[in-house]
C-alpha positions, 0 to 999 in steps of 0.5 A: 160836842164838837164833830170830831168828839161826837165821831170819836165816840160813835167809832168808839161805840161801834168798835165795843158793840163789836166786841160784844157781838163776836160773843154771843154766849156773853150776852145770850142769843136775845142780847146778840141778836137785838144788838147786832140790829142796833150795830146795824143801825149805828153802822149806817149813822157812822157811814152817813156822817163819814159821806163826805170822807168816802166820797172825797178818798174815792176821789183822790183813789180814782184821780190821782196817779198811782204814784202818789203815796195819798192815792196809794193809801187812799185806793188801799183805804177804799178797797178796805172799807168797801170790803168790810162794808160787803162783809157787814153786809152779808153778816148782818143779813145772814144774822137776821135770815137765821134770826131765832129771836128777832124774826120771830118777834115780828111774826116771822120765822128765821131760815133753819138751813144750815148753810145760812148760820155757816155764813153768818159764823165764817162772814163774821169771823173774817170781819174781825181780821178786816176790821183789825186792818180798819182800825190800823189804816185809820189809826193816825186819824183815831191818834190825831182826834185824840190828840185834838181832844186832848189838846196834844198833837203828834209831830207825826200827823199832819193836822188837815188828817184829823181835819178830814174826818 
């Protein structure tokens, strides 16, 4: 399985595992709870295998000027990530504080305030928006893989974009 395949796959993975969680009823609170450590998880692998991606668009955000139509996208790219990263951050964090399964598996006892499961529900209803603007940012790049996998490519990318990832 090449990169670019296994990626494609993974993102893919990540997107319906995100789905599911933002209905808890669907798969119970056991399902949404134990879900939501493994998309924890499967985040922290897509962000590892995607390290060489990030650090090069921070480059290119931070070095280049403004001007520059790539730097552009890649400053709004940046910001964007960096603020669905903090989102997913306090999410699942507020997610595990609440916890009325997971924690107490463990042998230890989830917060009861309501103010945490507020957080959680407000943190993870505006994921779904920058998550949304995610996707729409990186969609020459999910076209371009699909493309490539395919055999098919787009006049409108560039191939060094499917490249990049």
């Amino acid at each position: 399985m090449t990169r670019i395949r296994f990626l494609l796959w993974l993102d893919a993975l990540l997107l319906a595992a995100f789905v599911v969680l933002q209905a808890p009823r669907a798969s119970g609170l056991p399902g949404h709870e134990w879900g939501g450590v493994v998309f924890g998880a499967v985040i922290l692998v897509h962000l590892l295998l995607n390290w060489r991606w990030i650090a090069n668009t921070v480059r290119r955000s931070t070095f280049r000027p403004v001007r520059d139509a790539g730097a552009m996208r890649a400053r709004v790219n940046v910001t964007l990530n960096a603020l669905l990263f903090v989102m997913m951050i306090v999410t699942i964090f507020s997610g595990i504080v609440v916890s009325e399964v997971v924690l107490p598996s463990l042998g230890l006892a989830g917060s009861r305030l309501a103010a945490w499961r507020q957080v959680h529900n407000t943190f993870s209803r505006f994921v779904v928006v920058v998550v949304g603007l995610h996707i729409a940012l990186n969609w020459d790049w999910i076209v371009g893989a699909l493309g490539k996998r395919s055999g098919i490519r787009s006049r409108t990318i560039a191939p060094d974009v499917v490249d990049e990832a």
